[in-house]
C-alpha positions as CSV (number, residue, x, y, z in Angstrom):
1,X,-12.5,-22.1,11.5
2,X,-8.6,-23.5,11.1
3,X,-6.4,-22.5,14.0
4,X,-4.1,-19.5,12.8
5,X,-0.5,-20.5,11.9
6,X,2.4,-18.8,14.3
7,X,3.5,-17.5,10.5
8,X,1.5,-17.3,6.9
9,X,3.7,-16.6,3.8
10,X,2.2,-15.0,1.2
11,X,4.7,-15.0,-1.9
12,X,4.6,-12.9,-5.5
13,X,7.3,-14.9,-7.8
14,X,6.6,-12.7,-10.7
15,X,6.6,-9.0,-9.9
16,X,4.6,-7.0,-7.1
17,X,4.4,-8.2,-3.4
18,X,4.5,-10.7,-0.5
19,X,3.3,-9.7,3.1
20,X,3.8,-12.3,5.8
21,X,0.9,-12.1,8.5
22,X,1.7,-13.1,12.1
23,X,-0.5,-15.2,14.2
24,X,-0.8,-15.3,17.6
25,X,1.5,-12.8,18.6
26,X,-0.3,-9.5,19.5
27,X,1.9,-6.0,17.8
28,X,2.9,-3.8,20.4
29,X,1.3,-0.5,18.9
30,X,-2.3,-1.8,18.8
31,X,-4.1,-5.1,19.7
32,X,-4.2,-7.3,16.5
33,X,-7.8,-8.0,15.2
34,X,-8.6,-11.4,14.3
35,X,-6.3,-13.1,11.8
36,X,-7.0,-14.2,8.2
37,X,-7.3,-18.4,8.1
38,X,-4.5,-19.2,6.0
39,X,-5.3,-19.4,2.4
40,X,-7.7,-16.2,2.3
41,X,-4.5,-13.9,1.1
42,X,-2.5,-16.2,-0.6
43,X,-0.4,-14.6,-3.8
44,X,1.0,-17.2,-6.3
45,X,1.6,-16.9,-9.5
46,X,0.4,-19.1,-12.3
47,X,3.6,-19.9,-14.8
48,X,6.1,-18.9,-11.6
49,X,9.2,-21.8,-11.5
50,X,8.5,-24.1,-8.4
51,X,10.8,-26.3,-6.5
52,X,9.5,-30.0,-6.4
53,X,8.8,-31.5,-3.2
54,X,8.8,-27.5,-2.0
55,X,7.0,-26.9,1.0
56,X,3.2,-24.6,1.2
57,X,1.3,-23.5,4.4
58,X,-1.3,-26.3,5.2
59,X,-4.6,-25.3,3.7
60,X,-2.9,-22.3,2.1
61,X,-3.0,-21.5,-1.8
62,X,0.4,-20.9,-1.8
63,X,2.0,-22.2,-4.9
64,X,2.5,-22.0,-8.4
65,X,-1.2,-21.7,-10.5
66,X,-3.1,-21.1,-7.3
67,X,-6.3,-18.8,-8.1
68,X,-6.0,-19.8,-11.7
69,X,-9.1,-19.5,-13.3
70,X,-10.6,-16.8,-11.1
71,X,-13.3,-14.5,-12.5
72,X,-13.5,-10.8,-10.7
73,X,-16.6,-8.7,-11.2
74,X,-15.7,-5.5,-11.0
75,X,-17.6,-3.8,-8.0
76,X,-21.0,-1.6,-9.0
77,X,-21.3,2.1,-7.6
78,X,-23.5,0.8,-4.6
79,X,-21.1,-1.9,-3.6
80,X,-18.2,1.0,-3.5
81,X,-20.1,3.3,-1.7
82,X,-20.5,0.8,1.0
83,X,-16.8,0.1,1.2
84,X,-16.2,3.3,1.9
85,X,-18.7,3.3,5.1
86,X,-20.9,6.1,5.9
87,X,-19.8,9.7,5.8
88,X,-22.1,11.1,8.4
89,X,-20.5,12.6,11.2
90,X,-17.8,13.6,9.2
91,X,-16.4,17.2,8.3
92,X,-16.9,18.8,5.1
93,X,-13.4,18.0,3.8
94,X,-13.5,14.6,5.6
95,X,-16.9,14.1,3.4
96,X,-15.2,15.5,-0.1
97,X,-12.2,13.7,0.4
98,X,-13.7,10.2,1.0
99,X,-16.7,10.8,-1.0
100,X,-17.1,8.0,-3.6
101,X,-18.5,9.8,-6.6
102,X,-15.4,11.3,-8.1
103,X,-14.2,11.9,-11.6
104,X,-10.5,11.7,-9.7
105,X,-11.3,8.2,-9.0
106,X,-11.7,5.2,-11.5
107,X,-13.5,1.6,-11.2
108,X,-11.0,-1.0,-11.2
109,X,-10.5,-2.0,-14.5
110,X,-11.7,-5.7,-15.5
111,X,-8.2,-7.6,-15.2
112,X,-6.9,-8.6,-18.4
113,X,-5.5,-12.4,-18.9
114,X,-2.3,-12.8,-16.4
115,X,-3.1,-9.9,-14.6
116,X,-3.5,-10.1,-10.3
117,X,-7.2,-10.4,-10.2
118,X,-7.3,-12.4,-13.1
119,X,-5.2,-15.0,-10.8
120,X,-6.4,-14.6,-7.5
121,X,-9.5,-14.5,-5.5
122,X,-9.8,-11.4,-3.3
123,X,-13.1,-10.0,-1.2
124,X,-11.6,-6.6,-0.8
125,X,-11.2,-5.1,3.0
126,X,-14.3,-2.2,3.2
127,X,-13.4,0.8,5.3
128,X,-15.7,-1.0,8.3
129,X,-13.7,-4.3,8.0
130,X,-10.4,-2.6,8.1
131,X,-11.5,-0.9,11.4
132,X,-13.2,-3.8,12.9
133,X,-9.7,-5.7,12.3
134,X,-7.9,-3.9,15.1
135,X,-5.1,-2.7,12.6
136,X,-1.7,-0.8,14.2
137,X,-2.2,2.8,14.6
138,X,1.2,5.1,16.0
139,X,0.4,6.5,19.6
140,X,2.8,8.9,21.3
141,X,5.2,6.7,22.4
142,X,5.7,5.0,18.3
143,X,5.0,7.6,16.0
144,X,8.0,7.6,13.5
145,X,8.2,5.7,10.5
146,X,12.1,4.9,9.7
147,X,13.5,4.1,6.6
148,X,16.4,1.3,6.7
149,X,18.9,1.3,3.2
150,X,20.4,-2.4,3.6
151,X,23.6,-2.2,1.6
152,X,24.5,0.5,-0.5
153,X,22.4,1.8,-2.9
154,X,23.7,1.1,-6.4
155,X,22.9,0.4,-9.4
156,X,21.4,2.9,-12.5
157,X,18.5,5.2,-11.4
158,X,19.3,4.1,-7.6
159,X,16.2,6.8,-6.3
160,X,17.6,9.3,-4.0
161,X,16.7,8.4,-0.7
162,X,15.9,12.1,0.4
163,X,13.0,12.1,-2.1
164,X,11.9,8.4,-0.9
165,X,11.7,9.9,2.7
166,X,10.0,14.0,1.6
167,X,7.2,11.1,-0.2
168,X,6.9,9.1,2.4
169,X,6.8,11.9,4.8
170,X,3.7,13.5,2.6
171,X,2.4,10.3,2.1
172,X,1.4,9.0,5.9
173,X,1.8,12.5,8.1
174,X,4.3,11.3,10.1
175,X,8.0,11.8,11.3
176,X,10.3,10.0,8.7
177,X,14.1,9.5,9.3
178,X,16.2,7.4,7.0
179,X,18.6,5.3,9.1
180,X,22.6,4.7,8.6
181,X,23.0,2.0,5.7
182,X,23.3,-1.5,7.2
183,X,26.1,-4.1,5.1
184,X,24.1,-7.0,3.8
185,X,26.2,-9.6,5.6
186,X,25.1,-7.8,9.0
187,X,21.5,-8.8,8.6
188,X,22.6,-12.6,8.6
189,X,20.4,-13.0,5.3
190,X,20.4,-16.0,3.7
191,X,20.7,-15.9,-0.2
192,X,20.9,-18.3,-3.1
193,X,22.6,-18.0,-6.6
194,X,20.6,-17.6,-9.9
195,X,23.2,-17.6,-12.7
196,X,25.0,-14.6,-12.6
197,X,22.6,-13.0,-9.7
198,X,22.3,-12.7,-6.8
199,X,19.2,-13.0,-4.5
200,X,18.5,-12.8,-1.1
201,X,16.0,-14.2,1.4
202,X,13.3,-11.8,2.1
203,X,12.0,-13.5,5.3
204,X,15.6,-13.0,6.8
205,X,16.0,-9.4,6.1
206,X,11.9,-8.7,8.1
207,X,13.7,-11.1,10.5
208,X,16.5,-8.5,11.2
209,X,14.5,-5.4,10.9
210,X,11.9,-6.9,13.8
211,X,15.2,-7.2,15.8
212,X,16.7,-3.8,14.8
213,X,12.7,-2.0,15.1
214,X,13.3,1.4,17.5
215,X,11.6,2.0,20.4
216,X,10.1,5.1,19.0
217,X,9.8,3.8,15.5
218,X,6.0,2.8,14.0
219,X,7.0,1.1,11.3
220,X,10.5,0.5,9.7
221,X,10.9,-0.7,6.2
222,X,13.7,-1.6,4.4
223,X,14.8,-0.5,1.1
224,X,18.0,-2.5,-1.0
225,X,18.9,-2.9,-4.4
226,X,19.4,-7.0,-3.7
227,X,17.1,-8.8,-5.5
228,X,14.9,-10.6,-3.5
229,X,13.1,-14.0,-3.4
230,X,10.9,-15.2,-0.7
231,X,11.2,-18.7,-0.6
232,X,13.3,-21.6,-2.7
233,X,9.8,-22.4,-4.5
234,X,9.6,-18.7,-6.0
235,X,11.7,-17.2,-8.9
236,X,11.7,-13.5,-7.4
237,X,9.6,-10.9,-5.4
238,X,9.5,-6.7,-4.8
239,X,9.0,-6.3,-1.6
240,X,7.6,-8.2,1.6
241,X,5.6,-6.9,4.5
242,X,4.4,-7.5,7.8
243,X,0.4,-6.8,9.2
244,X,1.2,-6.8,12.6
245,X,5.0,-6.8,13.3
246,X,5.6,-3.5,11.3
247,X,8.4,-4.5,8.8
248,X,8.9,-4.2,5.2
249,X,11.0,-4.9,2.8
250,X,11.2,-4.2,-0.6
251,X,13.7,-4.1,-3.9
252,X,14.6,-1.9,-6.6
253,X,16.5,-4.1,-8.1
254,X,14.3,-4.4,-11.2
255,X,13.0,-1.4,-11.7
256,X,15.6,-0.2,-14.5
257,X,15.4,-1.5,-17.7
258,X,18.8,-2.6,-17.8
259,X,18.4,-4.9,-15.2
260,X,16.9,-6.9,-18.2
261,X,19.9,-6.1,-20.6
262,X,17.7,-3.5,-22.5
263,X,18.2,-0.2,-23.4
264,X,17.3,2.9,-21.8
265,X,14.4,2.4,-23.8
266,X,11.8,5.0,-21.5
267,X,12.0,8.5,-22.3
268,X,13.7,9.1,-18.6
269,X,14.0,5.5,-17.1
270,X,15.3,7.3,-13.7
271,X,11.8,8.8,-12.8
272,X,10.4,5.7,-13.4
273,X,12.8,3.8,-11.0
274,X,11.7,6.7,-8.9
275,X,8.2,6.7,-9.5
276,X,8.3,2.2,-9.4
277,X,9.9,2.7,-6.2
278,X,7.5,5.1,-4.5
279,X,4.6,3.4,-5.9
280,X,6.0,-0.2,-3.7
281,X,6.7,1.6,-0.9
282,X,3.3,3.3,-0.8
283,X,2.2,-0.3,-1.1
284,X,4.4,-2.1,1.8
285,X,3.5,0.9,4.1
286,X,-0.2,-0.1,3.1
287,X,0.1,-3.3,4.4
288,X,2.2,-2.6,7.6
289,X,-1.1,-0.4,8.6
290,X,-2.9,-3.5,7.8
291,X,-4.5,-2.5,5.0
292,X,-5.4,-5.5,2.5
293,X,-5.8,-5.7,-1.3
294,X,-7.9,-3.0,-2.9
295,X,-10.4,-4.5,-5.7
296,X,-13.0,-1.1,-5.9
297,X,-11.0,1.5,-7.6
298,X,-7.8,2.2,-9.4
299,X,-5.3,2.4,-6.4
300,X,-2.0,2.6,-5.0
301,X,-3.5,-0.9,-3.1
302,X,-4.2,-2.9,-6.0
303,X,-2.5,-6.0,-6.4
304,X,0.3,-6.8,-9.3
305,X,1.9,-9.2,-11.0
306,X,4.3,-7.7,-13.2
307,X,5.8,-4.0,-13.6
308,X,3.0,-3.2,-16.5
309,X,0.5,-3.9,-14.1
310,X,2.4,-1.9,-11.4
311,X,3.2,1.0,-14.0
312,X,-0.9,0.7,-14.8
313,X,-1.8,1.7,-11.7
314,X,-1.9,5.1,-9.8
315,X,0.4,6.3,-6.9
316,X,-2.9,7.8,-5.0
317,X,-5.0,5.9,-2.2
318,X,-8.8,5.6,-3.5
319,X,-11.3,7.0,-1.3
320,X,-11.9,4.0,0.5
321,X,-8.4,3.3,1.3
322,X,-7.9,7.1,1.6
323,X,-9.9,6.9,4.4
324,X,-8.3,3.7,6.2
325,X,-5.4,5.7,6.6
326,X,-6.8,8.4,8.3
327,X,-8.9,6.4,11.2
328,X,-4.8,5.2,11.5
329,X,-3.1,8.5,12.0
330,X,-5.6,11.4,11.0
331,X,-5.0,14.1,9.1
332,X,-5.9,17.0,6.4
333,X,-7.0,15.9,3.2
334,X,-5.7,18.8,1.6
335,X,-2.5,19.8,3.1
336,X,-1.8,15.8,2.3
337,X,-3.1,16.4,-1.0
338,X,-1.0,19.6,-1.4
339,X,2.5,18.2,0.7
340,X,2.4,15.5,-2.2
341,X,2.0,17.9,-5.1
342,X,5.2,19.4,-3.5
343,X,7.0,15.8,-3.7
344,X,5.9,15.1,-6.5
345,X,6.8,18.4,-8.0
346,X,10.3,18.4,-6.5
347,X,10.8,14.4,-7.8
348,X,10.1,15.5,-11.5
349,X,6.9,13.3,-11.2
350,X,4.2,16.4,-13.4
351,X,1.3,14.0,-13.7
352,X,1.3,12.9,-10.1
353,X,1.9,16.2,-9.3
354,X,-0.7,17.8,-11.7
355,X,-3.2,15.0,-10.2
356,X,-2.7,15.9,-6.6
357,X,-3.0,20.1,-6.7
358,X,-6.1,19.7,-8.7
359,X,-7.6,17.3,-6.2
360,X,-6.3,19.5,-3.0
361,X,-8.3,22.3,-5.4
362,X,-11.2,20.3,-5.6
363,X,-11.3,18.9,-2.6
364,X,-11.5,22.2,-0.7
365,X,-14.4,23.3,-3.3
366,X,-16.3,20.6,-2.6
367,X,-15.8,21.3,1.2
368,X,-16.5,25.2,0.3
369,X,-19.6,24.0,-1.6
370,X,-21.0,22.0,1.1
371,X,-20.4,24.7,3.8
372,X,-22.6,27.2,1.5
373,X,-25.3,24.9,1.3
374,X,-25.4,23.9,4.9
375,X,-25.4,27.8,6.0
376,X,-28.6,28.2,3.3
377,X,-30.8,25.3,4.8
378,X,-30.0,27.0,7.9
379,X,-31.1,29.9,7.1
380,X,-34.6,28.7,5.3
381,X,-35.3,26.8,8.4
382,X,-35.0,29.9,10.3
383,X,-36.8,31.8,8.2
384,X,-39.5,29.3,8.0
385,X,-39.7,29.5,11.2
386,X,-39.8,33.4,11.8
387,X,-42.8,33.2,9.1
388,X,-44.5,30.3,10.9
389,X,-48.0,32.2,12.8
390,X,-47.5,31.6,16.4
391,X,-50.3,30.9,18.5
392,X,-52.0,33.2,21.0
């Protein structure tokens, strides 16, 4: 096995996502589990503008064209009932919530040319790897997740930070608080010039938020409206995040059709800022509890190349990353469920918000279901056994 790197950067140039994974350095909420060798999460982009003589991590596929030419079968029914791990044990909502045959829940779709599977080689993370990896989990001492605006928000359909915290709140179960805005030129960001824009060095803005990270605080992740690159070799990225150090970044810079000189060509392009936004947070936060890729299902955890691939997929966890989150914090499937349909409601988001009530609904039926049937074997056993001759 190749030694670990102190630092792995794993770079999107063209829409979606870059985490950076630490190496050696344990996270001070939970002991790190074993780190990925460099090169097993790399994110490049085939087409993406490089830098010549630009630097990669050694024995890393980081780079324009890496995983070019990859072809992803799409996981069978058995293989995602295994990801998801087994269900004894669990209670009756656990069970229906987590439960892999769902008509909520679709197979991931074959990816079409250009699209993230179709350009990189991912395992997946089942629900035993993710435990066996030693992820972060909050304890009482770290238990809040803050929310860090870096420079002010601006620009059209800038999403109203009070619904960005209510969905993250629903999202994970845990306090939220949205810091004081911090000026861009306080973080000591680096940043570059494309033409008439502006970008800024992702890696410098986790920098600062690892230095500015609360004692209380979880996670903190950042949110601007600065475009953001990750390195000179990459043309742009959404959003960065951390395994172990519990930092994130990410931009909604390009979210808004405008940013591209269209027109408001969407039927109401702010809810789709809104929803873009949520949808990357949802993502970063992912990561931060060390939660990989998601290649069985339709999910919030899929990865993305490009905004119609992010718009593609849903804003929910699947059931096997559903139920990653709760070995992290625990909580009720249904009041989650039903705390989101609230959000979502209140956000002007109806088919997210249609989507989780009717899951909550189900959910609890299924639960309901089970209960019944569990109190009827009972009861034949017993009378089996009243109707069984004993012996003299």
């Amino acid at each position: 096995m190749r030694s670990a790197l102190p630092l792995v950067c794993v770079a999107l140039a063209c829409g979606g996502e870059a985490r950076i994974e630490p190496g050696s350095e344990p996270g001070p909420v939970a002991e790190p589990g074993p780190v990925a060798e460099p090169g097993s999460v790399s994110e490049s982009v085939a087409g993406s503008e490089s830098v010549a003589g630009s630097e990669s991590v050694p024995g890393s596929e980081s780079g324009p064209s890496a995983g070019t030419g990859n072809r992803f079968r799409v996981p069978d029914v058995r293989t995602r009932v295994r990801a998801a791990g087994t269900l004894a044990g669990l209670s009756d909502s656990l069970r229906a919530a987590f439960a892999p045959a769902t008509p909520d829940f679709s197979a991931i779709l074959p990816p079409a040319p250009g699209d993230w599977l179709a350009e990189h080689v991912e395992l997946g993370q089942t629900y035993d790897q993710y435990v066996a990896s030693r992820p972060n989990r909050p304890d009482w001492r770290r238990r809040t997740l803050y929310i860090a605006p870096l420079g002010e928000p601006a620009g059209p359909g800038a999403p109203d930070l009070e619904l960005v915290a209510a969905f993250a709140r629903a999202h994970v179960g845990l306090p939220v608080r949205v810091l004081d805005p911090t000026p861009i030129e306080a973080t000591g960001a680096r940043g570059r010039q494309r033409g008439s824009l502006r970008q800024l060095l992702a890696p410098d803005l986790l920098a600062h938020l690892e230095r500015s990270l609360p004692a209380d605080a979880f996670a903190l992740i950042g949110l601007t409206a600065a475009d953001l690159y990750p390195d000179p070799g990459w043309n742009f990225v959404f959003g960065m995040a951390s395994f172990r150090q519990r930092v994130g970044v990410y931009s909604v810079a390009r979210y808004h059709p405008s940013f591209h000189g269209e027109a408001d060509h969407d039927p109401a392009p702010d809810t789709w800022v809104l929803r873009r936004s949520l949808k990357v947070m949802a993502h970063e936060i992912g990561h931060m509890f060390g939660m990989e890729h998601c290649t069985y299902y339709e999910c919030v955890m899929n990865g993305s190349n490009n905004l119609v691939e992010t718009d593609r997929h849903p804003i929910h966890l699947c059931p096997v990353c559903l139920r990653k989150l709760h070995y992290a914090i625990g909580f009720d499937p249904v009041e989650r469920y039903r705390r989101l349909a609230r959000v979502f409601r209140r956000a002007g988001l109806g088919p997210e918000a249609s989507w989780a009530a009717a899951r909550a609904e189900r959910v609890e039926a299924a639960a309901r279901a089970e209960r019944v049937e569990a109190a009827a074997r009972a009861e034949r056993v017993e009378a089996a056994a009243r109707s069984t001759p004993r012996s003299p």
